[in-house]
C-alpha positions as a Markdown table, in Angstrom:
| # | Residue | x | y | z |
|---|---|---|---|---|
| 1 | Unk | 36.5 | 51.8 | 24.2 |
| 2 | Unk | 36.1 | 47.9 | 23.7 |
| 3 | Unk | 39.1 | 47.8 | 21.5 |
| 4 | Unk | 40.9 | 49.7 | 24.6 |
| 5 | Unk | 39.6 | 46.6 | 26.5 |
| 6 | Unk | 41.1 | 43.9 | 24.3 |
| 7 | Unk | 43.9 | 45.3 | 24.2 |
| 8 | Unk | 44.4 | 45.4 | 28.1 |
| 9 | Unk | 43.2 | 41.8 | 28.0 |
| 10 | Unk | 45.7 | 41.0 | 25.3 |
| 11 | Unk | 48.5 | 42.6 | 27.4 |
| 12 | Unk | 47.4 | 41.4 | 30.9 |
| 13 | Unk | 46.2 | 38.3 | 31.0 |
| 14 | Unk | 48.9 | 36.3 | 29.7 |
| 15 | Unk | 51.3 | 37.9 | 32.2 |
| 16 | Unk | 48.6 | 37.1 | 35.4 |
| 17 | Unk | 48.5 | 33.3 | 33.8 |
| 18 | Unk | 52.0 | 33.1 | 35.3 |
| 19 | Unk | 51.0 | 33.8 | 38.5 |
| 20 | Unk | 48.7 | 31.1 | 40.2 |
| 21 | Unk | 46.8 | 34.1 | 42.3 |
| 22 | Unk | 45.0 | 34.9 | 38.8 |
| 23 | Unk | 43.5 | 31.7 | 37.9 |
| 24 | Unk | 40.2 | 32.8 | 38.8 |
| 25 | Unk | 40.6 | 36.4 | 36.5 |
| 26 | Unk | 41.3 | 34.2 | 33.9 |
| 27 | Unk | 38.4 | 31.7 | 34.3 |
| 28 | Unk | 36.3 | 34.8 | 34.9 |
| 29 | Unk | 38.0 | 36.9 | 31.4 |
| 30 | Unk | 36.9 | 33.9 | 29.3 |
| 31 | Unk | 33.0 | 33.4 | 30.6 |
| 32 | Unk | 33.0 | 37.6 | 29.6 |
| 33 | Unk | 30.3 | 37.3 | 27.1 |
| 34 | Unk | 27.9 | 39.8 | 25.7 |
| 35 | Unk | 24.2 | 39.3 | 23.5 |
| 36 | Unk | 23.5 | 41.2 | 20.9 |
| 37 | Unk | 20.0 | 42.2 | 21.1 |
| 38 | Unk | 17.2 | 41.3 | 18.6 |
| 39 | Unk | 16.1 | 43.9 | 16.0 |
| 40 | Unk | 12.7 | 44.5 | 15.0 |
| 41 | Unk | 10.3 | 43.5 | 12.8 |
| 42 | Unk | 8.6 | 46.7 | 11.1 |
| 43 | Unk | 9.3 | 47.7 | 7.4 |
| 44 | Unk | 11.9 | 49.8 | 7.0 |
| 45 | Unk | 10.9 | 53.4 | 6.5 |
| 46 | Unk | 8.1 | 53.2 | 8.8 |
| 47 | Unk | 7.5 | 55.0 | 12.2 |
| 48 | Unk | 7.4 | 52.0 | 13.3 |
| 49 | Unk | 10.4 | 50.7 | 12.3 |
| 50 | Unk | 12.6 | 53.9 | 13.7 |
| 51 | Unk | 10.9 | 53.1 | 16.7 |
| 52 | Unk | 12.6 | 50.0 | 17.2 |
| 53 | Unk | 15.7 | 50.7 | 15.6 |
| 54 | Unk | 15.7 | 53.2 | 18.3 |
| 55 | Unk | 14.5 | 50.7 | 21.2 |
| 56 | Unk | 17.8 | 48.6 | 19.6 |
| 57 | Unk | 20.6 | 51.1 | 19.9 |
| 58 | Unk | 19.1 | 51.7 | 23.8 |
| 59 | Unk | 19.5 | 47.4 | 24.2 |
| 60 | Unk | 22.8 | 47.4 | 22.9 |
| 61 | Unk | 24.1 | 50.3 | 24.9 |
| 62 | Unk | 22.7 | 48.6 | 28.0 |
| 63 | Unk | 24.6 | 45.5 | 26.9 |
| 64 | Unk | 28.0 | 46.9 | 26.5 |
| 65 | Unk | 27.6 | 49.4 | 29.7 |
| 66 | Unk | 27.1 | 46.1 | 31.3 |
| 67 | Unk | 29.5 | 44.3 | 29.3 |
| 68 | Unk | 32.1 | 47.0 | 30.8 |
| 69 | Unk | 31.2 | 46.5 | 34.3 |
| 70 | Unk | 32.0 | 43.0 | 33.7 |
| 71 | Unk | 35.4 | 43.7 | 32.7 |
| 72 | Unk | 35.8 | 45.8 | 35.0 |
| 73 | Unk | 34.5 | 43.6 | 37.5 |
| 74 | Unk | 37.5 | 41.1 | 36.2 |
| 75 | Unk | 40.3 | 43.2 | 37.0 |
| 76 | Unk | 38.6 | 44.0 | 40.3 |
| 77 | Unk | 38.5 | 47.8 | 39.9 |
| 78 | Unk | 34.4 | 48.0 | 39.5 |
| 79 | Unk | 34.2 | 49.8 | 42.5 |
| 80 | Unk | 36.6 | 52.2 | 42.3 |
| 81 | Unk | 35.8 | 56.0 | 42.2 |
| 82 | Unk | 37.1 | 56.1 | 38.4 |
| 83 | Unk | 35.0 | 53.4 | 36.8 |
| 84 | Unk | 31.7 | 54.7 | 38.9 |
| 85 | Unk | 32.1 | 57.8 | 36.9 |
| 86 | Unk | 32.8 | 56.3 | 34.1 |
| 87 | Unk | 29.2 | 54.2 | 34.6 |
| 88 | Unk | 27.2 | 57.5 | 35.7 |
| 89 | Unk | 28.7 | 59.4 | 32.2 |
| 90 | Unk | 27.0 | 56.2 | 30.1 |
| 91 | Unk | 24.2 | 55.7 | 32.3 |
| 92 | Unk | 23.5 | 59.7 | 31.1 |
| 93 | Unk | 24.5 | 59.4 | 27.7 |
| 94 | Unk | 21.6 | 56.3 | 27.2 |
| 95 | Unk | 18.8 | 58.1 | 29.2 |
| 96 | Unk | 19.4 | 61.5 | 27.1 |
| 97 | Unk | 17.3 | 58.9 | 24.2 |
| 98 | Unk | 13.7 | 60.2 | 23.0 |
| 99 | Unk | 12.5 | 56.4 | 24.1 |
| 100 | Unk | 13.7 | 56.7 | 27.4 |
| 101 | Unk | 12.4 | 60.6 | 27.5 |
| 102 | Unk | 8.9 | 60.0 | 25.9 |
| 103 | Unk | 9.7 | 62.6 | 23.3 |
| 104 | Unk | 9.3 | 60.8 | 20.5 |
């Protein structure tokens, strides 16, 4: 999916530079940014530790779901009926998680 998203940056963007109309995409492509987030502390192997590996994936699938919306957000098609499914289908995906759940 991201790599489908650098592409269509790598293919786009350097045709809207030609036109003036798309200065602000590009200022907007190049502050697209997204944080990894910390890991935890526990020794590995532990309860503990699977825990927050666990609590880890969920952060970084809310970073790139929000990551996407950004880009999507970029080319101006965040609201369309396409990219709100595409949202709900990863919104459901993360909350399917035992954290999330509270079957852990």
């Amino acid at each position: 999916m991201l790599l489908l998203i650098l592409l269509i940056n790598a293919i786009v963007l350097p045709v809207a530079a030609e036109d003036a109309g798309y200065e602000d995409m590009l200022k907007k492509a190049q502050n697209l940014n997204v944080t990894v987030p910390d890991r935890g502390t526990a020794l590995m192997g532990t309860k503990e530790s699977m825990g927050e590996y666990l609590d880890w994936l969920n952060a970084c699938s809310d970073a790139m779901i929000t990551f996407i919306d950004d880009v999507m957000g970029v080319f101006g098609v965040q609201n369309t009926s396409y990219a709100q499914d595409m949202k709900k289908t990863l919104e459901t995906g993360r909350t399917l998680s035992p954290a999330r759940t509270g079957n852990e």
